[in-house]
N, C-alpha and C positions, 0 to 999 in steps of 0.2 A: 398487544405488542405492535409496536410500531411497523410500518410495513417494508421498512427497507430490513431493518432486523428479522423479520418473518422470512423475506427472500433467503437471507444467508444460515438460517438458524436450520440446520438438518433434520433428520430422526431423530435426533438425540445422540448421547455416548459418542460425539466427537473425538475426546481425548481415546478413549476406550478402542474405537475404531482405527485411530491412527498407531495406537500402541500395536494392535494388533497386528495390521500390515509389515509396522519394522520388525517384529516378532515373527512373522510367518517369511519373511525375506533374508534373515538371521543376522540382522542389523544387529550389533552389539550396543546394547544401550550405554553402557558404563563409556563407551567411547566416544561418544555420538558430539558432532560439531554443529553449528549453524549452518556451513552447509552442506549436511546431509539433510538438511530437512526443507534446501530450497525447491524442492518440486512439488512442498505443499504449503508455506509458509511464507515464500516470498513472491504473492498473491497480486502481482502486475506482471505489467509486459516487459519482457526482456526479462524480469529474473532479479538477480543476485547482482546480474552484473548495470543494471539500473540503480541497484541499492549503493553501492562501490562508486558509482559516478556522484549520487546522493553525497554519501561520507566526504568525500572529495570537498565537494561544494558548501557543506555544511560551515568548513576550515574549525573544526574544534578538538581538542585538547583531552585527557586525560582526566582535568577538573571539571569538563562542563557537564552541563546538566540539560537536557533537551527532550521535547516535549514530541510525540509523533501522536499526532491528529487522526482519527480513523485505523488504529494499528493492527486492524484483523487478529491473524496467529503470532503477530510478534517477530515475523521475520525479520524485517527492516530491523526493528528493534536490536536484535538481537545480533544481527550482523553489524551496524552499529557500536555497540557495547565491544563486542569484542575487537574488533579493528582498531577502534578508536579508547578503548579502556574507561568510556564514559559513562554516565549515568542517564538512564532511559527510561521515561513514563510513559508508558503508551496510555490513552483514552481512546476507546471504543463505545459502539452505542448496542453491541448483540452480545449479553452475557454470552454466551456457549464461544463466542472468539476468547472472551478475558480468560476465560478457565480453563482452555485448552493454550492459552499463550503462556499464562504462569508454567501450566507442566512440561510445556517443551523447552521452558527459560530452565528449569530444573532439573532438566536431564541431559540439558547443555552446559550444565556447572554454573548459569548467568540468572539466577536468580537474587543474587546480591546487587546488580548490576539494573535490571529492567522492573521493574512494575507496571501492572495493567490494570486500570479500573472500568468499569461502566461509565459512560458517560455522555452527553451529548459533546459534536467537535466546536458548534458556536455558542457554547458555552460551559465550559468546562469547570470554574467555579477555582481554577486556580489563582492565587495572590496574581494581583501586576507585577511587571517587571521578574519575573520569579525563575525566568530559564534564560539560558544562555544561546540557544538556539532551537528553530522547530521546524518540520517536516511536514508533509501530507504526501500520502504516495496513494494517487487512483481511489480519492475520497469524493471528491469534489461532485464527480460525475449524480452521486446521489443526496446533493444535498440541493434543495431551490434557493435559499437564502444565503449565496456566496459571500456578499458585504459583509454579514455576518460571521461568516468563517473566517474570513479574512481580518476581518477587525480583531476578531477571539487572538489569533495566532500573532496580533501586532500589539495585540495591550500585556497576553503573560511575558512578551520576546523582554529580553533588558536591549537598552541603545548600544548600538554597534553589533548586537548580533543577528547572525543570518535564520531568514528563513526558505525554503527550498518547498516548492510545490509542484509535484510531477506530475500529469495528469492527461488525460485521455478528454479532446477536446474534437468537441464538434468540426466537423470538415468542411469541404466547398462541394462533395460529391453526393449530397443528398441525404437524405433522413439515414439514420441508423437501422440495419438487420436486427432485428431481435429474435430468440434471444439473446444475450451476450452474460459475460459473467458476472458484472455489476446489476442487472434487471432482467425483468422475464418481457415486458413489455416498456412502453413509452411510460408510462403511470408511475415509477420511481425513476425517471434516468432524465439527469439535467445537466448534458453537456456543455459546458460554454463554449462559444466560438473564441478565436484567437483573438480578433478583438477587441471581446467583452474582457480579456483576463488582461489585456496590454492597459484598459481604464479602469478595470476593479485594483489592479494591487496598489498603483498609483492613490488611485483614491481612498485604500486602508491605512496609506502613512510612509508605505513602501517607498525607496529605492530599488528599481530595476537593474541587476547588477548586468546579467546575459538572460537570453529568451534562446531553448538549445532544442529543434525540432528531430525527432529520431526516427519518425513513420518510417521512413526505407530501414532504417535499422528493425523497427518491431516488426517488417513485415518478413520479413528476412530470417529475425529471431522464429518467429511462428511455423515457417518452410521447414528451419532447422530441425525446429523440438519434431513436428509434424513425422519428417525425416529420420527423426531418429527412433522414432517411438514404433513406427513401424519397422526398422532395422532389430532393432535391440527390446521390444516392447517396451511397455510402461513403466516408470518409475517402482517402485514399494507402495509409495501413496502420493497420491495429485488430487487437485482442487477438489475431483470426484468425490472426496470424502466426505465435502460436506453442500457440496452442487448436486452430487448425484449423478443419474444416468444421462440429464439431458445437457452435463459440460462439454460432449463430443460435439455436439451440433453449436453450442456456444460456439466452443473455439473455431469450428467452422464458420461462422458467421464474422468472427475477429478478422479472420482472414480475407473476407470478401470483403466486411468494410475497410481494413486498410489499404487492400489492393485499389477499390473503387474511389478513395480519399472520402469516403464518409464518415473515419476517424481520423484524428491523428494524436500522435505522443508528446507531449511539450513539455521540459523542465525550465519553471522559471527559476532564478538564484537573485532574492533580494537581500535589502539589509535594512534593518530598523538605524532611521540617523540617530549621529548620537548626543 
């Protein structure tokens, strides 16, 4: 198994263990939306409401069809599909995310709507030209062959549609705390600096539409959740389902690097010319 998929891949019985928790919290499944299930599914900073500025940016339609690179449990996806009434393929590279994405798509009524396969993100094996728009949310960090990923998501794109890359990029404030929730050490985690991402999308084929930095926002977002969790405790289920016991000391570690600018948050918004 590949070792970035080894990181994210838990005990097992993912699906089984998240059932379990809306189950023991008396979440009614027959009811259950997208987001009720963003405090485990929509697996970056800031949340849902990072996914919503995404949609936004995306600018698509009811008919489009768009491709999310790296999709974990399908959050994005899913929040996607139903905002926007689109069609959603997520590729991932850690079976136990595709399987647990199908069933939470399926108990959200958006199984018509999203699809999840295995797969690697720089090279997906999809026709050219074949989506209308695509996405990466907080992928990038564990991939080392960015040009690659980048190129992947500029040859399925068709011309004139956008693509959206949110991501967690190397700071000016020094090497990264580990661990964090993308890696346990330096050995899978390859953030680019702002930089290197202002000369890679360019050099995929891109048009840079805006470059949109949210650090003060995600640190803020972290204060919040932090904040709240001690007020009101934990959600039903969080990342810990399938991070485990050592995502407290993660998310403490987020914290310290955003405050110290050893990370920051960047959404790029480009566009495939046409």
């Amino acid at each position: 198994m590949n070792q970035v998929s080894a990181f994210y891949t838990g005990p097992g019985q993912l699906v089984e263990a998240i059932s379990s928790a809306l189950d023991a919290a008396g979440v009614d499944r027959t009811a259950l939306r997208p987001a009720d299930l963003a405090a485990v599914d929509e697996f970056h900073i800031r949340g849902r409401r990072a996914t919503l500025e995404i949609i936004e940016a995306l600018a698509v339609t009811a008919d489009s069809r768009v491709l999310d690179l790296g999709s974990g449990l399908g959050g994005p996806a899913r929040t996607l599909a139903e905002v926007a009434g689109c069609t959603v393929t997520g590729v991932d590279l850690t079976p136990e995310f595709c399987q647990a994405a199908a069933a939470l798509s399926e108990w959200t009524g958006l199984s018509g709507r999203t699809s999840f396969q295995v797969g690697d993100a720089t090279a997906t094996g999809l026709p050219d030209e074949s989506v209308d728009a695509v996405m990466t949310v907080h992928v990038a960090m564990n991939i080392p062959d960015k040009p690659a990923l980048y190129a992947e998501a500029f040859r399925v794109l068709r011309p004139g549609g956008r693509f959206v890359a949110y991501d967690v990029l190397q700071g000016e404030g020094g090497e990264v705390h580990y661990p964090v929730p993308w890696a346990a050490d330096s050995s899978t985690s390859f953030p680019a600096a702002l930089e290197d991402m202002r000369r890679l999308l360019p050099s995929a084929g891109f048009d840079v539409i805006s470059e949109i930095d949210s650090s003060d926002e995600s640190l803020s977002w972290f204060q919040h959740m932090r904040a709240k969790i001690q007020r009101e405790g934990p959600p039903p289920v969080t990342f810990a389902a399938f991070l485990g016991d050592g995502f407290a000391q993660m998310a403490a570690n987020q914290v310290a690097n955003l405050a110290e600018r050893r990370i920051r948050t960047v959404m790029f918004v480009c566009s495939k010319p046409a």
